[in-house]
PDB file of N, CA, C and O in Angstrom:
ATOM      1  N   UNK A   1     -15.871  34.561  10.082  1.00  0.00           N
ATOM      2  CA  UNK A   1     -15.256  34.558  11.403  1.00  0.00           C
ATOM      3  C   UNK A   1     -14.983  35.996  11.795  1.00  0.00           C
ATOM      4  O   UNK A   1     -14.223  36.750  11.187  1.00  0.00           O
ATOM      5  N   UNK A   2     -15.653  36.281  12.830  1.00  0.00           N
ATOM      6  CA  UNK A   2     -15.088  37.603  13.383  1.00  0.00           C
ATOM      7  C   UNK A   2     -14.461  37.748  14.892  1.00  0.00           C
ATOM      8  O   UNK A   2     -14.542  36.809  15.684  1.00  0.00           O
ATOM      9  N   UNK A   3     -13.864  38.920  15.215  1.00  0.00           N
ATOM     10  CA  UNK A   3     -13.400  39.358  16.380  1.00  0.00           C
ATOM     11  C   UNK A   3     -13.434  40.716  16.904  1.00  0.00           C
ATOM     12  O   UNK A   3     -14.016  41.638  16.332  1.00  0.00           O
ATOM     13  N   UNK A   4     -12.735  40.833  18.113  1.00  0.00           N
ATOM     14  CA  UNK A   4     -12.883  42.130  18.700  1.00  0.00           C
ATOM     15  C   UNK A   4     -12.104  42.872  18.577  1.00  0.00           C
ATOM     16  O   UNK A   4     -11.076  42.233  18.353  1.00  0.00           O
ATOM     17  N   UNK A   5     -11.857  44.075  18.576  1.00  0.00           N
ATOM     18  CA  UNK A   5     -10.679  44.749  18.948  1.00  0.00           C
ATOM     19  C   UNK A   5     -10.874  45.964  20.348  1.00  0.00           C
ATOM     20  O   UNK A   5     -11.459  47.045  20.284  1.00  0.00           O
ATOM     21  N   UNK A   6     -10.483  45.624  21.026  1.00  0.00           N
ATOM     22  CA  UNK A   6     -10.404  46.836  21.823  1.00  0.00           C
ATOM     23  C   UNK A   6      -9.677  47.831  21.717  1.00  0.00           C
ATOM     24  O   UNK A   6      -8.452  47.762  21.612  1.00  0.00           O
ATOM     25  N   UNK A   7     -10.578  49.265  21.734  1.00  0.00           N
ATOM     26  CA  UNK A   7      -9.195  50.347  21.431  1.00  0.00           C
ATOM     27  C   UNK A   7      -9.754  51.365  22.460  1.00  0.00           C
ATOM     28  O   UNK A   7     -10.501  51.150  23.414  1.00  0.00           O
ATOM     29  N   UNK A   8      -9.093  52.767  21.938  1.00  0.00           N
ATOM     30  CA  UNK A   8      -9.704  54.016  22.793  1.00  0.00           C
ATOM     31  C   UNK A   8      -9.459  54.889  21.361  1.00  0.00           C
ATOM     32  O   UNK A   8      -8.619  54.764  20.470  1.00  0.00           O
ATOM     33  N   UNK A   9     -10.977  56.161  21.623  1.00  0.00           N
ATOM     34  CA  UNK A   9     -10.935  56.757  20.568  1.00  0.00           C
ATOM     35  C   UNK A   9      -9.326  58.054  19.877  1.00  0.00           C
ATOM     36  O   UNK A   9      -9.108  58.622  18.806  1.00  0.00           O
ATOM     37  N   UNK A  10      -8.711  57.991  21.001  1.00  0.00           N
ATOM     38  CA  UNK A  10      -7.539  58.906  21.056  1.00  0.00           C
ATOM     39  C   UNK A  10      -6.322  57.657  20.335  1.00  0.00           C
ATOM     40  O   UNK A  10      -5.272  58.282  20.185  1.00  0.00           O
ATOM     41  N   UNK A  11      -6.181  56.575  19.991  1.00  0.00           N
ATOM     42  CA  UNK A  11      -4.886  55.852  19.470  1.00  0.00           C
ATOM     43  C   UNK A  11      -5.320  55.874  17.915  1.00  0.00           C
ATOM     44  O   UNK A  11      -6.257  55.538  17.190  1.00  0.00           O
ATOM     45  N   UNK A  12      -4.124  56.445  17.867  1.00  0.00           N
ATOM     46  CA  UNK A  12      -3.381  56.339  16.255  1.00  0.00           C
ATOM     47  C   UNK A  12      -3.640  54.678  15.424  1.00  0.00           C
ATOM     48  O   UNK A  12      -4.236  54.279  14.423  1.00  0.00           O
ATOM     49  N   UNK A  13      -2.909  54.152  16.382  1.00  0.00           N
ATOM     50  CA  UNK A  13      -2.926  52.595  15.937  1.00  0.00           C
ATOM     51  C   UNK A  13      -4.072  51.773  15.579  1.00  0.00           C
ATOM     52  O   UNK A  13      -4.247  50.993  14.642  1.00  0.00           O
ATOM     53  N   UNK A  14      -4.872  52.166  16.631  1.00  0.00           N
ATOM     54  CA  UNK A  14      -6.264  51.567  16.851  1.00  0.00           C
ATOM     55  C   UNK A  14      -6.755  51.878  15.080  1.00  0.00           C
ATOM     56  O   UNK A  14      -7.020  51.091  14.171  1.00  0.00           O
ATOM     57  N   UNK A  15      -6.715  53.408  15.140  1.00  0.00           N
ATOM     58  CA  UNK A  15      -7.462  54.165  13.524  1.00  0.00           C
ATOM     59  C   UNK A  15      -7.007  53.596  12.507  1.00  0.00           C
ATOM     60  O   UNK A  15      -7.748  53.416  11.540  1.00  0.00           O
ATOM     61  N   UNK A  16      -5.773  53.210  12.494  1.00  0.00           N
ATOM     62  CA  UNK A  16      -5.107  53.077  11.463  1.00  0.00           C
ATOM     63  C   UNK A  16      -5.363  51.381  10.897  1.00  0.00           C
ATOM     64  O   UNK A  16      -5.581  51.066   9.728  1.00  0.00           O
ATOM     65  N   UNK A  17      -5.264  50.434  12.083  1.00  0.00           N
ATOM     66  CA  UNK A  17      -5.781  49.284  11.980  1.00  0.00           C
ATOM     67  C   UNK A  17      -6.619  49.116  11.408  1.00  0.00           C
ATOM     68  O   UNK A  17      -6.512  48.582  10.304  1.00  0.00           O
ATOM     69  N   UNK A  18      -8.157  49.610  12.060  1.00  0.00           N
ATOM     70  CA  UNK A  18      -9.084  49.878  11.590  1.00  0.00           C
ATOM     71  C   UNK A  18      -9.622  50.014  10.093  1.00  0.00           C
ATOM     72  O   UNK A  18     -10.518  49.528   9.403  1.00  0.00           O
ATOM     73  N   UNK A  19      -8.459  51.052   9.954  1.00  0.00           N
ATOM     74  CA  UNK A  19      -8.929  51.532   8.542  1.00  0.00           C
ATOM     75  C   UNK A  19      -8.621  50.305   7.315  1.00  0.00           C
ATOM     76  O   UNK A  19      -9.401  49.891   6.457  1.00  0.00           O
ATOM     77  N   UNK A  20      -6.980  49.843   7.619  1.00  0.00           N
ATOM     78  CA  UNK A  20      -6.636  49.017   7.078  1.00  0.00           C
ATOM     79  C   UNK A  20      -7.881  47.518   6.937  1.00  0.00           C
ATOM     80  O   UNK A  20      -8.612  47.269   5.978  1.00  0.00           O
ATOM     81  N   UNK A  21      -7.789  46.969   7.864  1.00  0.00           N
ATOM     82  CA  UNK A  21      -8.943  46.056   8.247  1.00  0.00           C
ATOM     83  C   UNK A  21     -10.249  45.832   7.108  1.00  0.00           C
ATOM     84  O   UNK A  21     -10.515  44.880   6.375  1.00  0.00           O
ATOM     85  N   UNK A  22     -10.944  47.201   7.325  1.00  0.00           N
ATOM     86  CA  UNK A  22     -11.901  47.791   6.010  1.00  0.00           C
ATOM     87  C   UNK A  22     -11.780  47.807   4.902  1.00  0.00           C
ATOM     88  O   UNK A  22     -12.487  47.326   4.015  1.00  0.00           O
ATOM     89  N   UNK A  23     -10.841  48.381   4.867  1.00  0.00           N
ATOM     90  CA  UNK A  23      -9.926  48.473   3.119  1.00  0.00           C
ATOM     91  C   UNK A  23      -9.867  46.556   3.043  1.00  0.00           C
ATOM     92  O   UNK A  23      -9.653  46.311   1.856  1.00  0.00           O
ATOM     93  N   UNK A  24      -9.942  45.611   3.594  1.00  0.00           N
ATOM     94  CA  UNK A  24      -9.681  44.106   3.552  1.00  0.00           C
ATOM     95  C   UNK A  24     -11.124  43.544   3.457  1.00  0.00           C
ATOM     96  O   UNK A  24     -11.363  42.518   2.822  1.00  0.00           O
ATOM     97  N   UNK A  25     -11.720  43.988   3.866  1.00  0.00           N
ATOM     98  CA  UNK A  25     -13.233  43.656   4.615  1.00  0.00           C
ATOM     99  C   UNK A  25     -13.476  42.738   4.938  1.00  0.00           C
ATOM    100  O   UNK A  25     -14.087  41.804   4.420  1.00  0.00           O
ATOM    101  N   UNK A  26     -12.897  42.926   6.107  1.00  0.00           N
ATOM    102  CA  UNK A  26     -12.528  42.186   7.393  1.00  0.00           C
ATOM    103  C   UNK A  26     -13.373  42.378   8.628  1.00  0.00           C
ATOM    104  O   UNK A  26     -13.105  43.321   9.372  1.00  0.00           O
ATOM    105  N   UNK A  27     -14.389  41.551   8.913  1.00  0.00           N
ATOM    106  CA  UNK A  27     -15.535  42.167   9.381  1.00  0.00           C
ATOM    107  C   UNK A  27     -14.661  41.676  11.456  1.00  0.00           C
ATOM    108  O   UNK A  27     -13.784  40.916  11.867  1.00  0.00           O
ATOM    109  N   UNK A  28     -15.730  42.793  12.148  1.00  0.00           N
ATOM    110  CA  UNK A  28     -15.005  42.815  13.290  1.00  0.00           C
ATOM    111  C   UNK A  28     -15.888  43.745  14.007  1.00  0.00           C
ATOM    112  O   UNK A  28     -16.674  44.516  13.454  1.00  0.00           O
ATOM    113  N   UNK A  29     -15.682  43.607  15.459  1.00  0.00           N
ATOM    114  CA  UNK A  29     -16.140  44.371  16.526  1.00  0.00           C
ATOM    115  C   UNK A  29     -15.839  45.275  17.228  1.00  0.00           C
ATOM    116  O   UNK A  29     -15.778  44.675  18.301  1.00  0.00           O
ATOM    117  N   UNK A  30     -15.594  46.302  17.453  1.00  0.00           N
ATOM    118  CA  UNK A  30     -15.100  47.346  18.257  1.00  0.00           C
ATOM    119  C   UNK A  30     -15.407  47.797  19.826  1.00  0.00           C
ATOM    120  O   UNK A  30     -16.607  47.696  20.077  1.00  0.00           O
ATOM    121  N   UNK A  31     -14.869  48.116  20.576  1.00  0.00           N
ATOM    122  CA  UNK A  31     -15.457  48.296  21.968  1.00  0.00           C
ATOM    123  C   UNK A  31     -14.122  49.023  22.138  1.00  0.00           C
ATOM    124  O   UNK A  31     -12.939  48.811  21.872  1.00  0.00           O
ATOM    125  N   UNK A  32     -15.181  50.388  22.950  1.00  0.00           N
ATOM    126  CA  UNK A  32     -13.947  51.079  22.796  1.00  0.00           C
ATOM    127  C   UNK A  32     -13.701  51.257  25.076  1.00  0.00           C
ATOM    128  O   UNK A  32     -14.639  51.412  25.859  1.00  0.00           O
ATOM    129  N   UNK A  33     -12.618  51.183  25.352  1.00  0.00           N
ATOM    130  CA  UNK A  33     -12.710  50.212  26.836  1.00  0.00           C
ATOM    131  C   UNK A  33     -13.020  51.498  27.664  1.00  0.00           C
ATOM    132  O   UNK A  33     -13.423  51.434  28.826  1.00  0.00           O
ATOM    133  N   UNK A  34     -12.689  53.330  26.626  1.00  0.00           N
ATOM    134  CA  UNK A  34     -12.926  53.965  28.071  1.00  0.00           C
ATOM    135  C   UNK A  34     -14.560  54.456  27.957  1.00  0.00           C
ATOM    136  O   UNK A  34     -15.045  55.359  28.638  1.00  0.00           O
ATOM    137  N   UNK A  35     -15.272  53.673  26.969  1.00  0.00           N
ATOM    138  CA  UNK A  35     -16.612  54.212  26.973  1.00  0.00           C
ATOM    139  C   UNK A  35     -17.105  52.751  27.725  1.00  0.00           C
ATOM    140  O   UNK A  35     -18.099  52.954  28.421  1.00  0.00           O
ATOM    141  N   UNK A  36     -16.733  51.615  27.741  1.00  0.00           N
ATOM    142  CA  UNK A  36     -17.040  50.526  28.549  1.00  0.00           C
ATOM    143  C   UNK A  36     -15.952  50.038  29.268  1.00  0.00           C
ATOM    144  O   UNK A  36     -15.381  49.099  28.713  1.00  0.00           O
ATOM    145  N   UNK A  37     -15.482  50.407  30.370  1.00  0.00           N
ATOM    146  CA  UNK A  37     -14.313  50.182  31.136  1.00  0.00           C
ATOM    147  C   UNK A  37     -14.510  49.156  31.487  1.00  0.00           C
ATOM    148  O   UNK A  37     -13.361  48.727  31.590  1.00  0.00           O
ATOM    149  N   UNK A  38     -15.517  47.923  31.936  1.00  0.00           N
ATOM    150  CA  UNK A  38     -15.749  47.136  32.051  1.00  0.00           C
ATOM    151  C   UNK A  38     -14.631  45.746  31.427  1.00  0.00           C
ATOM    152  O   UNK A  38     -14.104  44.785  31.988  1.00  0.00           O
ATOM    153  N   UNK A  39     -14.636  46.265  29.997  1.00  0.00           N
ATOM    154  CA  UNK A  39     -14.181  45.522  29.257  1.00  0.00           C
ATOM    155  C   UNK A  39     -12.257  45.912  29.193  1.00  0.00           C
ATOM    156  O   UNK A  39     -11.522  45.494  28.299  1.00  0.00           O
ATOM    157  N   UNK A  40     -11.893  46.605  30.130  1.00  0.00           N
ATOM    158  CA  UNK A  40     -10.505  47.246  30.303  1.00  0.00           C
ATOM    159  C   UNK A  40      -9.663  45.867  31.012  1.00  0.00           C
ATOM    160  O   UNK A  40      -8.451  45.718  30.855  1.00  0.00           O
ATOM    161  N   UNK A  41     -10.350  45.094  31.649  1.00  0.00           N
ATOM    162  CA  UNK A  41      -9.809  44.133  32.199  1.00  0.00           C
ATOM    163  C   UNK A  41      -9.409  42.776  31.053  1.00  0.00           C
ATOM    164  O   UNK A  41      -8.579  41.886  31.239  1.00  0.00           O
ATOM    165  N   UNK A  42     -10.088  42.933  30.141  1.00  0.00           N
ATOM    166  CA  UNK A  42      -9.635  41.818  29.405  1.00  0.00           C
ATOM    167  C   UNK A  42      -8.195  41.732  28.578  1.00  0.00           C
ATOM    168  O   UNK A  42      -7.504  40.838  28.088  1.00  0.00           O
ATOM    169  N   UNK A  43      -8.130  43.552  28.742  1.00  0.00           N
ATOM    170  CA  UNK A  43      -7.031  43.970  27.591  1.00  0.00           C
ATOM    171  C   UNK A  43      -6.019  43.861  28.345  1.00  0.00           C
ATOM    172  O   UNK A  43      -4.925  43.640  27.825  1.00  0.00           O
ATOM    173  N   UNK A  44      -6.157  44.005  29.907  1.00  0.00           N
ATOM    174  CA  UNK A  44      -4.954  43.788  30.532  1.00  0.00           C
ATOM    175  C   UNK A  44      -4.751  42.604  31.284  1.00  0.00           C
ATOM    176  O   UNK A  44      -3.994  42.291  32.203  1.00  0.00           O
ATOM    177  N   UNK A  45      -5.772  41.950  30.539  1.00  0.00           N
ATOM    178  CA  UNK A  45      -5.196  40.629  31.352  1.00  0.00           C
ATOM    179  C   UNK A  45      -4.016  39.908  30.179  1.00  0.00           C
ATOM    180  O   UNK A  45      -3.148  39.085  30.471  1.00  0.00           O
ATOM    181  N   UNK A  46      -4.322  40.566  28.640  1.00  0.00           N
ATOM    182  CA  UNK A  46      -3.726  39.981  27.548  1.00  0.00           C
ATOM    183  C   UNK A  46      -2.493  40.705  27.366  1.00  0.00           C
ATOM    184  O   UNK A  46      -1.700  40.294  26.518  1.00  0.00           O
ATOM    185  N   UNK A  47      -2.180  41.906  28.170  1.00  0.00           N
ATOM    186  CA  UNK A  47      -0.818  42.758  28.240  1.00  0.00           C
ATOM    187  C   UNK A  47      -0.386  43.055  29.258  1.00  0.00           C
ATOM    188  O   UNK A  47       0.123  44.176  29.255  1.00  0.00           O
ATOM    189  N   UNK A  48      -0.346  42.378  30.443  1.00  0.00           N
ATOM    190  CA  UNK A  48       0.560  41.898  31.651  1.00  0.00           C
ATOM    191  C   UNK A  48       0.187  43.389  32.347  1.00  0.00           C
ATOM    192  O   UNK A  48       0.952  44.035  33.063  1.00  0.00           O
ATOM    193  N   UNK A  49      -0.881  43.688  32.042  1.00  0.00           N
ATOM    194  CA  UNK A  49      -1.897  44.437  33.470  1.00  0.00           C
ATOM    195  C   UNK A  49      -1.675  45.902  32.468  1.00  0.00           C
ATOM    196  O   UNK A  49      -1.592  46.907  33.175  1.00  0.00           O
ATOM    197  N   UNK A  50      -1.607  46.076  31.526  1.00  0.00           N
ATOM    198  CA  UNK A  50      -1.643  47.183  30.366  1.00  0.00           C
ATOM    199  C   UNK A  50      -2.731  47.048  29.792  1.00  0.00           C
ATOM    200  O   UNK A  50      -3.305  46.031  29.401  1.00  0.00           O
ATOM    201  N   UNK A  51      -3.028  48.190  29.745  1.00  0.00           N
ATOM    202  CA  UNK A  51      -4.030  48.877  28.644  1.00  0.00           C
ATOM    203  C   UNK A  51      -3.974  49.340  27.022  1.00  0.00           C
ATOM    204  O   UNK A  51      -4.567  50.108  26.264  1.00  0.00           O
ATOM    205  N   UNK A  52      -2.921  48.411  26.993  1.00  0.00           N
ATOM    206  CA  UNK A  52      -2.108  48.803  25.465  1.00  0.00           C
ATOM    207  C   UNK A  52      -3.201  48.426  24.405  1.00  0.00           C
ATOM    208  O   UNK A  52      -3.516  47.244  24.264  1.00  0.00           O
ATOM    209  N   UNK A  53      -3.630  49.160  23.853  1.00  0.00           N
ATOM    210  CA  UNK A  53      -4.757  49.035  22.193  1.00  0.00           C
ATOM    211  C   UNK A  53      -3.782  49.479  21.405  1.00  0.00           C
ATOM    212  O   UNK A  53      -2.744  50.075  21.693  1.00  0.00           O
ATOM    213  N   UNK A  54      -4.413  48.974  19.912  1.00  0.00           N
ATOM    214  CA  UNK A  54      -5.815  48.234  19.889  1.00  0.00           C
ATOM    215  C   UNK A  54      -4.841  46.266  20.514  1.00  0.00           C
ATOM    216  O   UNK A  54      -3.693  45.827  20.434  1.00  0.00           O
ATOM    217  N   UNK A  55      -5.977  45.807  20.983  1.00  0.00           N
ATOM    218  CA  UNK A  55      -6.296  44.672  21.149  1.00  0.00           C
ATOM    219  C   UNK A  55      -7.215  43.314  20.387  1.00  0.00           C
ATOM    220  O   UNK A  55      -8.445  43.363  20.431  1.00  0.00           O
ATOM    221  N   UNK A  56      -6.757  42.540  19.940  1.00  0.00           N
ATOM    222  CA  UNK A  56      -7.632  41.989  19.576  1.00  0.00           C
ATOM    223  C   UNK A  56      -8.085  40.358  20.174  1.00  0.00           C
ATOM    224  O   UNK A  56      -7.129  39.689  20.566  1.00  0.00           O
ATOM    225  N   UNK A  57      -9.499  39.689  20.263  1.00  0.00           N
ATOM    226  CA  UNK A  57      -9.883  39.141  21.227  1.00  0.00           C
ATOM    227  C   UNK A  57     -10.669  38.149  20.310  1.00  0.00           C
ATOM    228  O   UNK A  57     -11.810  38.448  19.959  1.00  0.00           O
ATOM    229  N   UNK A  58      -9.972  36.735  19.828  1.00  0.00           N
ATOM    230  CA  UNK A  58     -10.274  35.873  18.805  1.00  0.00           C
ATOM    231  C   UNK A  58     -11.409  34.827  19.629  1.00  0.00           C
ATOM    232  O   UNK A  58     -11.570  34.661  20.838  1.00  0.00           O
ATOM    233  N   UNK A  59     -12.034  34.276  18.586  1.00  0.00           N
ATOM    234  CA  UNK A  59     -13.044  33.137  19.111  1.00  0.00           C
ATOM    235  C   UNK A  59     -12.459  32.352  19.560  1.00  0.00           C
ATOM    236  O   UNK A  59     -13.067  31.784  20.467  1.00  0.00           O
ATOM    237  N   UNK A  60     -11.372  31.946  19.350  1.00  0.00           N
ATOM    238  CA  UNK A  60     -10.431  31.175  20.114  1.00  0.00           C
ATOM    239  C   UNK A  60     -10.030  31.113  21.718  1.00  0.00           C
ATOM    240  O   UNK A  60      -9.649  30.224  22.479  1.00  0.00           O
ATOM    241  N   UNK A  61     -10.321  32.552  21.830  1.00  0.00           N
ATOM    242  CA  UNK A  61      -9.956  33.088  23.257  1.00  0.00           C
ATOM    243  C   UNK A  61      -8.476  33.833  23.317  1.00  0.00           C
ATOM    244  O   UNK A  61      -8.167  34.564  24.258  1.00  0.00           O
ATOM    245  N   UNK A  62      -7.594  33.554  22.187  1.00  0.00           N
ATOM    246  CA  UNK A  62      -6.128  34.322  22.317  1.00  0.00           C
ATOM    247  C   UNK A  62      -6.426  35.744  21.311  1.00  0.00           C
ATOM    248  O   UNK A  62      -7.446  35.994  20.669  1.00  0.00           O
ATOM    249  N   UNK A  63      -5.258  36.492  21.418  1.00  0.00           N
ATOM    250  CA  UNK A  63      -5.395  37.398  21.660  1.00  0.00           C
ATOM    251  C   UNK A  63      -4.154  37.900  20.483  1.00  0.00           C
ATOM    252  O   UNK A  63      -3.339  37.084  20.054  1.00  0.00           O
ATOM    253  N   UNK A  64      -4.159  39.339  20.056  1.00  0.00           N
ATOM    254  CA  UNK A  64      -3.078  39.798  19.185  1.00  0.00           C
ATOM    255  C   UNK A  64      -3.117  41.430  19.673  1.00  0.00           C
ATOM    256  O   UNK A  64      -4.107  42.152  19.559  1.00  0.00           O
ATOM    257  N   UNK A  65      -1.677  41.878  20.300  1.00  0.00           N
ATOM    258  CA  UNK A  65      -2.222  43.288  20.144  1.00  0.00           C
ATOM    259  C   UNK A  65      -1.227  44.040  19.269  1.00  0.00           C
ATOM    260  O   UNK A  65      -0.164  43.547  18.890  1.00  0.00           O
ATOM    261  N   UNK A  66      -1.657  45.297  18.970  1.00  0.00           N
ATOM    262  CA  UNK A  66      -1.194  46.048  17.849  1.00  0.00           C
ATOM    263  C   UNK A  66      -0.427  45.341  16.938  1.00  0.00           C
ATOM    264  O   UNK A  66       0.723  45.575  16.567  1.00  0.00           O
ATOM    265  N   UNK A  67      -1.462  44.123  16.497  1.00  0.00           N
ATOM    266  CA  UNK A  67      -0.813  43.397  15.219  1.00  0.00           C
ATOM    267  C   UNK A  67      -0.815  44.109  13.673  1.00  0.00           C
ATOM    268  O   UNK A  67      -1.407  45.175  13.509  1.00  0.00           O
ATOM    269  N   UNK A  68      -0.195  43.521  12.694  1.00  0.00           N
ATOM    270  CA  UNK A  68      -0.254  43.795  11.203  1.00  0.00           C
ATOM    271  C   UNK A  68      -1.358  43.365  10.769  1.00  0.00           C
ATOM    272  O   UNK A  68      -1.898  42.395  11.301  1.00  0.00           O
ATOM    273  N   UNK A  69      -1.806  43.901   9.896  1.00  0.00           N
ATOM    274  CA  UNK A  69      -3.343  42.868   8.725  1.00  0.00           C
ATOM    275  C   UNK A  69      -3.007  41.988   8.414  1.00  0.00           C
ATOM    276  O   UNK A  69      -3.883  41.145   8.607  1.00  0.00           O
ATOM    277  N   UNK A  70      -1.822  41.423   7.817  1.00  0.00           N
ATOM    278  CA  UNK A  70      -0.720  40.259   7.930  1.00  0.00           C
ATOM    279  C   UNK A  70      -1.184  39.420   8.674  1.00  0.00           C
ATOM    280  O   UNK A  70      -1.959  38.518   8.353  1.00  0.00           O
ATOM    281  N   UNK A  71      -0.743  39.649   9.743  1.00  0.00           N
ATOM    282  CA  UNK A  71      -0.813  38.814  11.550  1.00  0.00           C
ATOM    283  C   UNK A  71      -2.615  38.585  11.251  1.00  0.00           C
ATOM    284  O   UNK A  71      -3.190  37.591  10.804  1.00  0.00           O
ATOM    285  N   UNK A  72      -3.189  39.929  11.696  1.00  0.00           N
ATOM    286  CA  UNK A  72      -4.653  39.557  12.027  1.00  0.00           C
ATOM    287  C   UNK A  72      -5.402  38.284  10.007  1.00  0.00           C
ATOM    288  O   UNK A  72      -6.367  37.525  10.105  1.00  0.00           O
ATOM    289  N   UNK A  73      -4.963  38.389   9.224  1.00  0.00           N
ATOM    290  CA  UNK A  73      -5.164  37.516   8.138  1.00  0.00           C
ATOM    291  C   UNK A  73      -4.976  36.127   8.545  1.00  0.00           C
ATOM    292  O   UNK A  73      -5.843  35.256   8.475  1.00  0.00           O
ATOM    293  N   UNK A  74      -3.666  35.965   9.018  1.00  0.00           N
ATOM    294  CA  UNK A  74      -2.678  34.133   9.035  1.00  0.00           C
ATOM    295  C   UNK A  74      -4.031  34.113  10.199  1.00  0.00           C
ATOM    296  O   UNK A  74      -5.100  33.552   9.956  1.00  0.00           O
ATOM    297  N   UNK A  75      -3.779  34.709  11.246  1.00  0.00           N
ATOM    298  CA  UNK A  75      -5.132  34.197  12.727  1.00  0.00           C
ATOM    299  C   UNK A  75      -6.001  33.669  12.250  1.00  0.00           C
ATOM    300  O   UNK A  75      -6.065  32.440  12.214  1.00  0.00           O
ATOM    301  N   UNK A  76      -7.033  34.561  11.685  1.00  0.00           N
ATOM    302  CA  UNK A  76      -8.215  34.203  10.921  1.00  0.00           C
ATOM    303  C   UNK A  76      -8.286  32.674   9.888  1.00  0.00           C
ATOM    304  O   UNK A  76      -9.212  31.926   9.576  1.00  0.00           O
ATOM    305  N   UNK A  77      -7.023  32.694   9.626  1.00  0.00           N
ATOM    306  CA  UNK A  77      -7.041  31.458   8.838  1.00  0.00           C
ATOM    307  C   UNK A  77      -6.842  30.543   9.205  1.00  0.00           C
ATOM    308  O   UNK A  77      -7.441  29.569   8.750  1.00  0.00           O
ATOM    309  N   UNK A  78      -5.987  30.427  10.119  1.00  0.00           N
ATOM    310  CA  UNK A  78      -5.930  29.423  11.142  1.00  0.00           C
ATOM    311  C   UNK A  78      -6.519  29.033  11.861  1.00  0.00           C
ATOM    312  O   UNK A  78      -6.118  28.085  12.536  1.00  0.00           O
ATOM    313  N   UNK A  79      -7.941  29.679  12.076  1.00  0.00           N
ATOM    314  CA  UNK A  79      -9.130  29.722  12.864  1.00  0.00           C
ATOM    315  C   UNK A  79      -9.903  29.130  11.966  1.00  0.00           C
ATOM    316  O   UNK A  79     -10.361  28.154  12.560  1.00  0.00           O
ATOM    317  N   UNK A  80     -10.298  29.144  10.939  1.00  0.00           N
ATOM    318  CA  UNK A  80     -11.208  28.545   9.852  1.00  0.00           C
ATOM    319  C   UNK A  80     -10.739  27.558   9.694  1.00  0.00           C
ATOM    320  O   UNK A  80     -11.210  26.776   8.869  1.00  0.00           O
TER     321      UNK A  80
END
């Protein structure tokens, strides 16, 4: 099961997620929204018109932002 995360290459959080995530291998998608702004609308439709990353964007259709590996783990499992 995988998902998205939306970030921008300048957040701390986004990197750090990231990294964590990997270290799990935790497979996942990246889009980063100011190289595809396109995709800027989804993040703020999930943070009340914010651009707050990282974001993440489940097969489910809901959403987690600047969650724990914790948080993004229980999702995933609850999804399977």
């Amino acid at each position: 099961m995988t998902f998205t995360m939306f970030s921008t290459p300048w957040c701390g959080y986004c990197h750090r997620l990231k990294s964590q995530l990997d270290r799990e291998g935790i497979e996942f998608t990246i889009i980063d929204i100011e190289a595809e702004p396109e995709h800027a609308f989804t993040v703020e439709q999930a943070n009340g018109g914010n651009q707050t990353v990282p974001t993440l964007l489940f097969t489910d259709g809901s959403t987690l932002t600047n969650p724990s590996v914790a948080q993004v783990k229980e999702k995933l499992a609850a999804l399977s």
